[in-house]
N, C-alpha and C positions, 0 to 999 in steps of 0.2 A: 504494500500500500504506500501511494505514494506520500513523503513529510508535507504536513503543512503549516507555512512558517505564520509567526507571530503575529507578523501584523494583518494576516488572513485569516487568523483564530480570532481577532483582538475584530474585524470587521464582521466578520460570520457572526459573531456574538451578539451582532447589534441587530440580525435580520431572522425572526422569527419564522416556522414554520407553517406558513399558512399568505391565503392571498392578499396582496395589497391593490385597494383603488390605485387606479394607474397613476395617478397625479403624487402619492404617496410614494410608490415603487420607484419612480423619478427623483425622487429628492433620498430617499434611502440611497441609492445604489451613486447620487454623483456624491454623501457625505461619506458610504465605506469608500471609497478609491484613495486608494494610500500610493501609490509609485508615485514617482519623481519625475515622471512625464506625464502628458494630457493623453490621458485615455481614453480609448476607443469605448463607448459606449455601444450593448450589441443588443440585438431578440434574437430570443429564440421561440419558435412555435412548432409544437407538436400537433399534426393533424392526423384525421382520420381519414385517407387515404392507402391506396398501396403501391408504393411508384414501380411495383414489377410490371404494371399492368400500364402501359401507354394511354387508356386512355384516363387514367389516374393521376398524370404527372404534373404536375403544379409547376408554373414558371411564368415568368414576366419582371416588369419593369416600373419603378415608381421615381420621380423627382423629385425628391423631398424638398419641403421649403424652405427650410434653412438652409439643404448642403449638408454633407458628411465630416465637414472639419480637414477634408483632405485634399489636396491638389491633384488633380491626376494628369497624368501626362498620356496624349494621347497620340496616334501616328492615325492618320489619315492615309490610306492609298487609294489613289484615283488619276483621273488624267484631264490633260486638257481645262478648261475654264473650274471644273470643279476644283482642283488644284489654288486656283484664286481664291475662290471661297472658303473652303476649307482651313488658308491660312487666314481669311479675313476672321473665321468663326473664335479663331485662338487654338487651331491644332500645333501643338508641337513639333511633330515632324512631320513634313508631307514629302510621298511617296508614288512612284508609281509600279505596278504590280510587281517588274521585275527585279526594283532596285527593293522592293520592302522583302520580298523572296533573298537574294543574294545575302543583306544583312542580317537577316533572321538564320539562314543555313549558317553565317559565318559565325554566330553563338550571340548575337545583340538583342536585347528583350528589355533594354532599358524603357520602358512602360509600362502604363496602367491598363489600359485600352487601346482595340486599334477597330474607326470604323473604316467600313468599303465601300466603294459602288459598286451596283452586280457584275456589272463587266470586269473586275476585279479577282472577283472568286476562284474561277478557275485556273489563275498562276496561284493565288495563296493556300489551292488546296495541295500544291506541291508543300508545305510547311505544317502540316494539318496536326499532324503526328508532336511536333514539335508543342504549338499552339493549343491544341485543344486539352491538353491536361491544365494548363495554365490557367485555364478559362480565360485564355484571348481572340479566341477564333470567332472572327463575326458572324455574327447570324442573325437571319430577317425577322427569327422570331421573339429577340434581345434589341430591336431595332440599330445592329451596326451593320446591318447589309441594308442600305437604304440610294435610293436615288437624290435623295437631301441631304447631305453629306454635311451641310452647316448646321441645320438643325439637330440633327444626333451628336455633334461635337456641341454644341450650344448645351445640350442636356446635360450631355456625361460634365462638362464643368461645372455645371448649376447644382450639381448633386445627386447624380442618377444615380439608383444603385437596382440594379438587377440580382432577383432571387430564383433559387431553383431548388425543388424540396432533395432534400437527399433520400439514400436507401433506407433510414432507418425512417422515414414521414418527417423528419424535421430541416426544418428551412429557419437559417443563422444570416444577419444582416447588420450590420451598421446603420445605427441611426443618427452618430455626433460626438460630441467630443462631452467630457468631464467638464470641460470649461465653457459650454455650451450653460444658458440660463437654463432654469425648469421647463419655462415657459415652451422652448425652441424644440428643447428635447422634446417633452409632450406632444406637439405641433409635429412632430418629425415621426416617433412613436404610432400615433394615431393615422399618419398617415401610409405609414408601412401596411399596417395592419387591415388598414380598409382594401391595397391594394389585392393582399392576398387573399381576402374572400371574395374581393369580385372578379382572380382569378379560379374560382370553383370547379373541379369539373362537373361538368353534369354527371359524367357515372360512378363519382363521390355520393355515397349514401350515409344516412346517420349522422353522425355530430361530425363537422367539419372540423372545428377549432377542438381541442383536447385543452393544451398549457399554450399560456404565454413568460415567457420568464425575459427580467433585464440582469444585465450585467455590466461591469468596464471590463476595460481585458485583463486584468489580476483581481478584481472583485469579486465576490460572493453573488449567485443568482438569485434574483427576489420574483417570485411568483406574483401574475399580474392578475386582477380580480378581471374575469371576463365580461362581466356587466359594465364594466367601468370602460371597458373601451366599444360597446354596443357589439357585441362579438354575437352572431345570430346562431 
């Protein structure tokens, strides 16, 4: 079993077994965060799904309002006029299919995201292998395979953050920073949370939501009350 240190017993201590109103659970989990850096505040939600089954699989995208407290850097590859745009949007690197290909074989991954235009795809699936563990690999249905190449970079700066349930039914995201008010976090929280039940699937039966829990990244998980965020 793994130790766990002092100042995680000394937080843990302060968060009881049982559900907190969401607005409660926000201010519990930014007052345990003990590290020395601004920490990532995350959800986690357990659903009632079974993602063996495709038409189960929960995924999609939300813009949170505030932002995630993180900068992301992103590579745009595209050609021609989109190239314009894309650096007008604020992409970091722009690319075209065979120069983003070349850098990525030679070991380069310095980024957070990278979106495409469709004409795009078929040099980047020579990289797939590489990319797709990463979760860098664009795709139409993450909105980075798009024909608007400024708008999906517009997003991913503004604070996109894209979810996908994993194998165990639980889907983990970023909603801000430690140093983020209550206010923002809540704001950012509730909107996470609306996205992922209006992506349902239909042949989801039963109780959709199970838990919601917050956390920071070395803090203790605090169980969110699900009336409290209109959880259906």
């Amino acid at each position: 079993m793994a130790h766990k240190g002092k100042k995680y017993r000394d937080a843990a201590a302060r968060v009881e077994r049982k559900p907190y109103p969401v607005d409660e659970a926000v201010k519990i989990v930014r007052e345990a965060a003990f590290a020395r850096f601004d920490e990532t505040v995350e959800v986690a939600m357990r659903l009632g799904v079974n993602p063996k089954h495709a038409d189960q699989m929960v995924r999609g995208t939300v813009v949170l309002p505030h932002g995630t407290g993180k900068k992301s850097t992103v590579l745009a590859v595209c050609e021609g006029a989109d190239q314009k745009a894309a650096e007008e949007a604020g992409a970091d690197f722009v690319m075209t299919g065979d120069e983003a290909v070349a850098k990525i074989q030679g070991g380069w991954l310095e980024i957070d995201a990278i979106v495409a235009t469709p004409d795009m795809m078929r040099g980047l699936s020579k990289v797939g292998r590489i990319l797709g563990p990463r979760g860098l690999m664009p795709n139409p249905k993450s909105g980075t395979v798009t024909k608007d190449i400024a708008a999906a970079i517009h997003d991913i700066k503004a604070g996109r953050v894209e979810f996908r349930v994993d194998k165990t039914a639980i889907i983990h995201a970023p909603v801000g920073k430690v140093s983020f008010s209550a206010d923002k976090l809540l704001e950012n929280t509730r909107s996470f949370v609306d996205a992922v039940q209006k992506a349902k699937p239909a042949a989801a039966k039963g109780r959709y939501v199970h838990t919601v829990y917050l956390c920071s990244t070395m803090g203790p998980g605090v169980q969110v009350d699900l009336v409290s965020l209109d959880v259906k």
